[in-house]
C-alpha positions as CSV (number, residue, x, y, z in Angstrom):
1,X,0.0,0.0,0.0
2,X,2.5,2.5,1.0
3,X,4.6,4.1,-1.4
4,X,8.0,6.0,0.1
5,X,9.3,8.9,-1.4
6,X,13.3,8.3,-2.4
7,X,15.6,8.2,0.0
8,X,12.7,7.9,3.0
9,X,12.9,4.6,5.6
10,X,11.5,3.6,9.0
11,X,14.9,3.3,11.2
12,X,15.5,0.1,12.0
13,X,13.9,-0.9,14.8
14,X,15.4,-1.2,18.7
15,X,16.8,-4.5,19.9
16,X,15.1,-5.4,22.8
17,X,12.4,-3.8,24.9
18,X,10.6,-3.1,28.2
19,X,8.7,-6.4,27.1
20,X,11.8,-8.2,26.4
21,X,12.6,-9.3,30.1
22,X,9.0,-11.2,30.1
23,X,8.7,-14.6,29.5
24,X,7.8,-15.7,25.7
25,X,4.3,-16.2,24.7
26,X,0.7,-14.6,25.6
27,X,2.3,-13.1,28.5
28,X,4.3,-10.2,26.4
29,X,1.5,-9.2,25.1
30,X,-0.6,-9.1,27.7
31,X,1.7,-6.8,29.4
32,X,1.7,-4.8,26.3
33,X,-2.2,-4.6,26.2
34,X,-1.9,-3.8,30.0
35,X,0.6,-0.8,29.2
36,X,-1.6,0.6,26.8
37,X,-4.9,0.7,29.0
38,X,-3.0,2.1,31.7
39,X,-2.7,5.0,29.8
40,X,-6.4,5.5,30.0
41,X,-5.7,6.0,34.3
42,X,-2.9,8.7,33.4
43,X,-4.9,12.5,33.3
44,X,-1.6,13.6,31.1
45,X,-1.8,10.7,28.2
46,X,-2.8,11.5,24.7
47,X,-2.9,9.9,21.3
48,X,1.0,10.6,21.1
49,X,1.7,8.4,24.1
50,X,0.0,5.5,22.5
51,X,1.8,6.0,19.3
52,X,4.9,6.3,21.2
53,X,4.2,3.4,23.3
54,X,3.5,1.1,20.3
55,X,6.4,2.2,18.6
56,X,8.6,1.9,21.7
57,X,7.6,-2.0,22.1
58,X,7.2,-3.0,18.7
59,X,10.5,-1.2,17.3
60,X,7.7,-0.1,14.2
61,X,6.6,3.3,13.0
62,X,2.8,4.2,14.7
63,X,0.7,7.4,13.9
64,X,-2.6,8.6,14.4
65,X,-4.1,10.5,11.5
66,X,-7.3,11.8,10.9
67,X,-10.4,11.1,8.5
68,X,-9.0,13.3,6.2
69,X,-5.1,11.8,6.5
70,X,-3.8,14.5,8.8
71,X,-1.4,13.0,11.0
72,X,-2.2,13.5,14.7
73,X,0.1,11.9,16.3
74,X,3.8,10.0,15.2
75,X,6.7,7.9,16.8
76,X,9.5,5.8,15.7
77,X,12.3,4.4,17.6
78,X,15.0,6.9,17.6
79,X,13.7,9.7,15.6
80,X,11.6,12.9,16.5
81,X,7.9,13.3,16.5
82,X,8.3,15.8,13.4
83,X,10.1,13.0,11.2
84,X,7.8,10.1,12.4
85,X,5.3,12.4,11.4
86,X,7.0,13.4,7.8
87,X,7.6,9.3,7.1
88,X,3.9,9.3,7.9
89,X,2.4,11.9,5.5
90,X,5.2,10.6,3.0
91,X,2.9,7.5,3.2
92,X,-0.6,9.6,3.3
93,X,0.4,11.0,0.0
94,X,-0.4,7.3,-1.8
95,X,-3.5,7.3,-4.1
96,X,-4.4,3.3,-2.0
97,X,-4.8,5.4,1.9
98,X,-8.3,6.9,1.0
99,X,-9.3,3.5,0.1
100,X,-8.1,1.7,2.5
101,X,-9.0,4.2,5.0
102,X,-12.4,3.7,3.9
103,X,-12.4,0.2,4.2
104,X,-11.0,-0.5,7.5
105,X,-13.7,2.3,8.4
106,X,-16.7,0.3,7.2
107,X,-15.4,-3.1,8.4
108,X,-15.1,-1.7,11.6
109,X,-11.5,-3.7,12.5
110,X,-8.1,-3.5,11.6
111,X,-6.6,-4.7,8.3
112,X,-3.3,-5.8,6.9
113,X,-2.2,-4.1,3.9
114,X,1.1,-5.1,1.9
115,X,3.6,-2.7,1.2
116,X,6.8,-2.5,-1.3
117,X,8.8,-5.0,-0.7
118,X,9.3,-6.8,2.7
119,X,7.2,-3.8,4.4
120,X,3.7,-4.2,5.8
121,X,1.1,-1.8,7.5
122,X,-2.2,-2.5,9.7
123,X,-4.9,0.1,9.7
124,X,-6.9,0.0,12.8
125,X,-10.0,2.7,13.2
126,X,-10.7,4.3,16.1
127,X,-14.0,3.5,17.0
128,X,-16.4,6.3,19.2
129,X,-19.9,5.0,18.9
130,X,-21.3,5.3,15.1
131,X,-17.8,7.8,14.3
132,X,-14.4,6.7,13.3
133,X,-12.8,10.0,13.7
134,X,-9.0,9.0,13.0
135,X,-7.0,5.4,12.4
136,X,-4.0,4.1,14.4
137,X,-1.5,2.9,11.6
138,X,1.4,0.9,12.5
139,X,4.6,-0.1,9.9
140,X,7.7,-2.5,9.9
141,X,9.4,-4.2,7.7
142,X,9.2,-8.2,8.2
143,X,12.6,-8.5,7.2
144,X,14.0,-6.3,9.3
145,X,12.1,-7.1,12.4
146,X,14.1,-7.2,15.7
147,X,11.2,-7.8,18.4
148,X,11.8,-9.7,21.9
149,X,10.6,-13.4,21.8
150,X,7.9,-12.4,24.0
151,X,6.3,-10.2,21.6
152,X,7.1,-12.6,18.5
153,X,4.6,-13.3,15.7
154,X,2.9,-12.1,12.6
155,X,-0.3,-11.6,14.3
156,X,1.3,-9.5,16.9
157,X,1.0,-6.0,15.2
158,X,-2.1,-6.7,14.1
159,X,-3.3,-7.4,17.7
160,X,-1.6,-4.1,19.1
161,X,-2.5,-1.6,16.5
162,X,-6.4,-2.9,17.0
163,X,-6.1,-2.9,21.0
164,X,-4.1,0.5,20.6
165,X,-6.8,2.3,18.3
166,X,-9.3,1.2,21.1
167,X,-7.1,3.2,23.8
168,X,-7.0,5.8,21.3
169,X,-11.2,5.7,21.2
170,X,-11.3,5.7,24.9
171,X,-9.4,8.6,25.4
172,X,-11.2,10.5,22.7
173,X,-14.0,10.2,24.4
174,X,-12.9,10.5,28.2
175,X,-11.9,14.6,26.2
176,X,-15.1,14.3,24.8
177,X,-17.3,13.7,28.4
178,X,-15.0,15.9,30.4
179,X,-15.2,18.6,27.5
180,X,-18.9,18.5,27.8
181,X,-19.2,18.6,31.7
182,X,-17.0,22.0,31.8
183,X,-19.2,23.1,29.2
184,X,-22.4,22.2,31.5
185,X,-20.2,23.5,34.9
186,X,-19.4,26.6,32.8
187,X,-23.0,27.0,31.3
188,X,-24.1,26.8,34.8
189,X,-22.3,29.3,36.2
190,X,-23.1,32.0,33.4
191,X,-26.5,30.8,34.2
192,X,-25.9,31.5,37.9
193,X,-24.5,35.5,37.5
194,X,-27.6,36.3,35.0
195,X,-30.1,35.1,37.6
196,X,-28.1,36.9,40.5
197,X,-28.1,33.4,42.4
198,X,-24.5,34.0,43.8
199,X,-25.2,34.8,47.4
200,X,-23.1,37.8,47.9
201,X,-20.8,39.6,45.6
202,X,-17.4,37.3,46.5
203,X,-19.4,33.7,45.5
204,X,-20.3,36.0,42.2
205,X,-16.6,37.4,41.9
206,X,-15.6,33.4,42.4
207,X,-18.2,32.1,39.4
208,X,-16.9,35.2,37.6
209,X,-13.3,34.0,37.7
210,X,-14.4,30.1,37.0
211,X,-15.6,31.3,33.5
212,X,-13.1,33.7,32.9
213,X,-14.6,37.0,33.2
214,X,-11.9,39.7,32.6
215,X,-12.6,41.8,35.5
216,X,-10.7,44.7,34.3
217,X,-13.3,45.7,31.4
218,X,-16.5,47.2,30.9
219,X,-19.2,44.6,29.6
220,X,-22.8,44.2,28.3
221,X,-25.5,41.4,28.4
222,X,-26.3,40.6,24.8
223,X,-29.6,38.5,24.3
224,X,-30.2,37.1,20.8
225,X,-34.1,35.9,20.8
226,X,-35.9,34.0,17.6
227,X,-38.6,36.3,16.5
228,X,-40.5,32.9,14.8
229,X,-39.7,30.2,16.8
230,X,-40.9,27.9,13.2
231,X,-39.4,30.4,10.8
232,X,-37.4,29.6,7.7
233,X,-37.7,25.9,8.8
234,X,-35.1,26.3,11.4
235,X,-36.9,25.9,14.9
236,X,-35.4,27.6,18.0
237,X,-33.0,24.9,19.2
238,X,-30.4,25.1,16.4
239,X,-30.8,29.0,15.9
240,X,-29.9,29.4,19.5
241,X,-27.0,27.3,19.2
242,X,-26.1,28.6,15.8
243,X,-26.0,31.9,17.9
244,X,-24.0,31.1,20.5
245,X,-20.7,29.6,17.4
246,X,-21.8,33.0,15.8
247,X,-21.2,34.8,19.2
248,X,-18.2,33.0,20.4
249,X,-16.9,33.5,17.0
250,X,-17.5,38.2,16.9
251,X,-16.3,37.9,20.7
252,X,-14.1,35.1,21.8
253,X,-13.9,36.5,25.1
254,X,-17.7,36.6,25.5
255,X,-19.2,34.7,28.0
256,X,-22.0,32.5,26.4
257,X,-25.2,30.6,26.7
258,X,-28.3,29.2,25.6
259,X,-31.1,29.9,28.1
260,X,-34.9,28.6,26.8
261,X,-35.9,30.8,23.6
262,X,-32.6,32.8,23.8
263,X,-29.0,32.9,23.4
264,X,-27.3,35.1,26.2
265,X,-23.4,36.4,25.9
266,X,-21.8,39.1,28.3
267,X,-19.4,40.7,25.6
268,X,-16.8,43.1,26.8
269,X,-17.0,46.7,25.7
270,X,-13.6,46.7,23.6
271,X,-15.8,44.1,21.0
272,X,-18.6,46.5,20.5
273,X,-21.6,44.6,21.8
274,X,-23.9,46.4,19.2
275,X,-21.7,45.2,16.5
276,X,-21.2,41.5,17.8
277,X,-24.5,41.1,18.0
278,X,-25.5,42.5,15.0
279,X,-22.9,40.2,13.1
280,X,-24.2,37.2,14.4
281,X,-27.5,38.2,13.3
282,X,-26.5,38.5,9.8
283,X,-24.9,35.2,10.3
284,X,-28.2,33.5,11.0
285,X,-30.3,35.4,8.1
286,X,-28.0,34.0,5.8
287,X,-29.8,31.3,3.9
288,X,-32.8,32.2,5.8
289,X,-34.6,35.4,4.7
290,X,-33.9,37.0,0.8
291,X,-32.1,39.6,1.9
292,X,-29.4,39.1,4.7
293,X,-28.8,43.2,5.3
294,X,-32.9,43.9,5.1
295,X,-34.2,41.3,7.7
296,X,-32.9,39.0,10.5
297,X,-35.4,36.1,12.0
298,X,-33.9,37.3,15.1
299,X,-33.8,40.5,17.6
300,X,-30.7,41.4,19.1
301,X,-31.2,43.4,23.0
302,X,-28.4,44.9,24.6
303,X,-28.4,45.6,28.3
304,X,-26.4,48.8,29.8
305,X,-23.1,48.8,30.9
306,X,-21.6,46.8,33.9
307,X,-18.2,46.7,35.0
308,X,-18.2,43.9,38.1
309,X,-19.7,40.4,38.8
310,X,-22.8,41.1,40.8
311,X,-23.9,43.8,38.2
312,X,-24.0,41.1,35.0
313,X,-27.7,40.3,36.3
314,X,-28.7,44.0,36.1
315,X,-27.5,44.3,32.4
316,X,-29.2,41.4,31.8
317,X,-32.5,42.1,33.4
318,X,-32.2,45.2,30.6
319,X,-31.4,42.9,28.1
320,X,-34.8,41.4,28.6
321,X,-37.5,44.6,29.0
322,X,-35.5,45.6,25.8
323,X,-36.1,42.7,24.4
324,X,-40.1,43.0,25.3
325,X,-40.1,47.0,24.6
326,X,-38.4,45.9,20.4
327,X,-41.6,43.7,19.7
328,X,-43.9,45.6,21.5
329,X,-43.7,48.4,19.2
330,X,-43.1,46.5,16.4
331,X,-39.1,46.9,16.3
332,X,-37.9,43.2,15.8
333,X,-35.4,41.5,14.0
334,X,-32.6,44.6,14.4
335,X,-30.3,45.7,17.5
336,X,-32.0,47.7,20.4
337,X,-30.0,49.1,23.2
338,X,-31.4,49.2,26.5
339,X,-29.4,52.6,26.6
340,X,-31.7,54.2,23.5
341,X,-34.9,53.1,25.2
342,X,-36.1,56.7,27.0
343,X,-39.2,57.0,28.4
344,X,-39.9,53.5,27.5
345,X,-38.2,52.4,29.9
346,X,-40.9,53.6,32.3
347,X,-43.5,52.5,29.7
348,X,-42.0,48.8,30.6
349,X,-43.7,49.2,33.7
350,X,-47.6,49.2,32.4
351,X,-48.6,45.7,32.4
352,X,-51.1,45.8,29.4
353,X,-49.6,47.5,26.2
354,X,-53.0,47.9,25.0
355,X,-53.6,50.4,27.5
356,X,-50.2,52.1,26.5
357,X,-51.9,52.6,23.0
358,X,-55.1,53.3,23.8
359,X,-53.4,56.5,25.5
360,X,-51.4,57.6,22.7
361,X,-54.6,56.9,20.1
362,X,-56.4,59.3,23.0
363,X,-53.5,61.7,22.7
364,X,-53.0,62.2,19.2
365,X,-56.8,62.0,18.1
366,X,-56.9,61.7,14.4
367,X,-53.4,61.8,14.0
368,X,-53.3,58.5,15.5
369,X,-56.3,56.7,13.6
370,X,-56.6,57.9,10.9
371,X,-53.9,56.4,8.5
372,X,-54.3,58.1,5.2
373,X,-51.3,58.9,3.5
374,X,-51.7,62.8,4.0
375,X,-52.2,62.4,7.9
376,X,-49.0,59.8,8.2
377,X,-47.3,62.2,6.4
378,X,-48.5,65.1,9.5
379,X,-47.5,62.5,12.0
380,X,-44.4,61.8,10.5
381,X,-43.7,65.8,10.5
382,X,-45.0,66.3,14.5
383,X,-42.5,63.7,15.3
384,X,-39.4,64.8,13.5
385,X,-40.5,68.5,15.1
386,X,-39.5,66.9,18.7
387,X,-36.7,64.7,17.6
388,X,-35.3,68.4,16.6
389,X,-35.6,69.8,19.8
390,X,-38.7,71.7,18.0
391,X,-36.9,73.6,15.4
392,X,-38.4,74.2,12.1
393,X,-35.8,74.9,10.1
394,X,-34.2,71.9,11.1
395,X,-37.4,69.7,10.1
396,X,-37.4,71.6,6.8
397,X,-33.8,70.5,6.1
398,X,-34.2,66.9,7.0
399,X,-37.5,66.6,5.2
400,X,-36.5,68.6,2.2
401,X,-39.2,71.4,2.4
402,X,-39.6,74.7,2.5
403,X,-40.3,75.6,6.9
404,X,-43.6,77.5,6.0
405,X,-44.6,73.6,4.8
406,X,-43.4,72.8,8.2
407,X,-45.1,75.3,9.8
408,X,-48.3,74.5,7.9
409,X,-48.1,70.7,8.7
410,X,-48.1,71.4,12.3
411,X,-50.8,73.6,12.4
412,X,-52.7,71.2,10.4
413,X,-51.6,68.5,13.3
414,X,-52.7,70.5,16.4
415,X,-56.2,71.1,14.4
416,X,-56.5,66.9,14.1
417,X,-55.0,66.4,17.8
418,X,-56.6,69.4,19.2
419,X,-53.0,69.7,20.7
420,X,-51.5,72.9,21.5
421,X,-48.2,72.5,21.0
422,X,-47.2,76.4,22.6
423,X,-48.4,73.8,26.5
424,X,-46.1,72.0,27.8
425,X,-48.4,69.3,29.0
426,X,-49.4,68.6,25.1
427,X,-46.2,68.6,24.4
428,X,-44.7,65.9,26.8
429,X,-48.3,64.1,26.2
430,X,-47.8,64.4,22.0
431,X,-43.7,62.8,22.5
432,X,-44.6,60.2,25.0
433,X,-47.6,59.0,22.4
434,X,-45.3,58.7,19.7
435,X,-42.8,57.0,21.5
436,X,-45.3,54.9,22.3
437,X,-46.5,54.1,19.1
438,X,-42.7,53.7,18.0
439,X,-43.3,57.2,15.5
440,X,-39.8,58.8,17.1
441,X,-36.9,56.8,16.2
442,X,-33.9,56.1,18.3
């Protein structure tokens, strides 16, 4: 199978070995086999050990390499890891590895495979449930084998590359478990500082310092939230965890997780928290809505500024009532700030929105209900009036008309209102309707 490049051999192997002082027979191997799963107990060993180990006791060239032949691991007796691991890709550059590969893969065990010559190979996969995410491969040359009598045998390599790969596979997966418990620990604790269940500000400075807050920046709470739960034919579950790569990815210091209908990151200031969430936003209407830049199938809420532990669930808890305040008037699928709200934060507070617009419709009379394209076009004028602190000539310029036109528009507006817009009352009572019926832009 193997093909070398000119010029490139595996050393010749070691004479004797740890094994060697063993008896010959079964028991060699056994103690080999032994060797090998002990690595499993060892907090420190990796899929270079095993490599090393095999190659140590058989005198042979081992690697790991991936699915796609990428070598993950290489030893030979009395070279480096980097040339173990050049003989190895010298090998993973044959047209016969894919295929083999592949078949050792779908078998399921390992396989002998005949090289140039004298030289043989096994290929073992690695076996993690349904995966076979990378092969142990193991070389020598038959005629050149020096081995200890108690480790003697044509069947032996094959034996110790397929007990090896299953080490390999066990320790892929201890990663795997232990990789997903600090992810739950470390979810948990974010969890913990949103919901202010640290019970006092030391237990939250210790959770804090578990997930690596930086405690020297200014952060925000950024909450991504599905705006269709069904849309696009993407349910909630894999947006939300879309969100949180998409997060992680803008801000790899953010702190992230995925909380019910919601993705949740505490993004330090330095990253923009506006702009990370707006990114991952764009991320997720890709391939989901026509046009990317027009419309996301999510809102993005950003809480206000917080610069210790204890204060993460205040920034959140702003998050959230921005959250509610975007999609009650109608303001979903962009990026609000908790910090652009105004008097809406106060309008939070009224439990029925209804009542909220029944006020403003009360307020702004006509104005408010009746929506043909002359009296939108009043309202539109009455609240760019207030967003210029009440200067005509400013409205004129922004709306490109002549100020009389302004000037006529909101007469025309205090005759459909029956505001006077010379009270201050009306006044405050015309801005807080608007706001309230989302007319006066952030």
């Amino acid at each position: 199978m193997t093909a070398r490049e000119a010029g490139a051999t595996v050393p010749r192997p070691r004479a004797g070995s740890a094994a060697g002082t063993d008896p010959a027979g079964p028991r060699g191997l056994v103690a080999l086999y032994r060797r090998l799963s002990g690595l499993v107990a060892a907090a420190s060993a990796d899929t270079q050990a095993v490599a090393s180990v095999v190659a140590g006791e058989l005198g042979v060239l081992a690697a790991v390499v991936g699915p796609r032949r990428e070598v993950l691991a290489a030893a030979a007796p009395g070279v480096g890891v980097a040339e173990a691991s050049a003989l190895v890709r010298a090998d993973a550059r044959s047209g016969v590895w894919p295929r083999v590969l592949d078949t050792a893969a779908a078998a399921g065990r390992a396989l002998r495979v005949p090289g140039p010559g004298t030289r043989v190979q096994v290929v073992a996969p690695v076996l993690l449930g349904r995966e076979v995410p990378a092969f142990l491969v193991a070389e020598e040359d038959t005629a050149a084998r020096d081995r200890p009598e108690a480790l003697a045998g044509d069947d032996v390599l094959l034996l110790v590359a397929e007990h090896a790969a299953t080490v390999v596979g066990v320790l892929a997966g201890r990663d795997r478990v232990l990789a997903t418990a600090a992810g739950q620990v470390r979810g948990d604790l974010v969890s913990g500082l949103l919901l202010d269940r640290a019970r006092d500000a030391d237990q939250a400075a210790q959770w804090a310092e578990h997930v690596g807050f930086d405690h020297g920046v200014a952060h925000r709470v950024v909450v991504v939230s599905p705006d269709d739960d069904d849309a696009y034919g993407a349910g909630p579950a894999s947006l939300l965890g879309e969100a949180e790569e998409h997060l992680g990815a803008a801000a790899p210091a953010a702190l992230t997780v995925v909380r019910d209908t919601e993705t949740v990151a505490v993004v330090p200031e330095p990253a923009d928290p506006v702009a990370v969430g707006a990114a991952c936003a764009r991320r997720l209407a890709r391939g989901r809505v026509p046009d990317p830049d027009a419309y996301w199938p999510v809102t993005v809420a950003v809480g206000g500024t917080l610069q210790a532990p204890e204060e993460i669930a205040r920034s959140y808890d702003q998050a959230r009532r921005t959250l509610l305040a975007a999609r009650r008037l109608g303001r979903g699928g962009r990026v609000v700030r908790f910090d652009d709200l105004g008097v809406h934060r106060l309008l939070l507070q009224i439990p029925d929105p209804e009542a909220a617009r029944a006020f403003a419709r009360e307020v702004l009379g006509r104005l408010a209900t009746d929506r043909s394209e002359r009296t939108t076009e009043l309202l539109r004028t009455l609240a760019r009036y207030f967003r210029e602190d009440g200067s005509p000539q400013r409205v004129a310029r922004a709306l490109n008309v002549h100020p009389n036109t302004v000037g006529y528009r909101l007469r025309r507006a205090e005759e459909l209102s029956g505001l006077h817009l010379d009270s201050y009352r009306d006044r405050l009572a015309a801005q807080v309707a608007l706001e309230i019926l989302g007319e006066i832009e952030a």
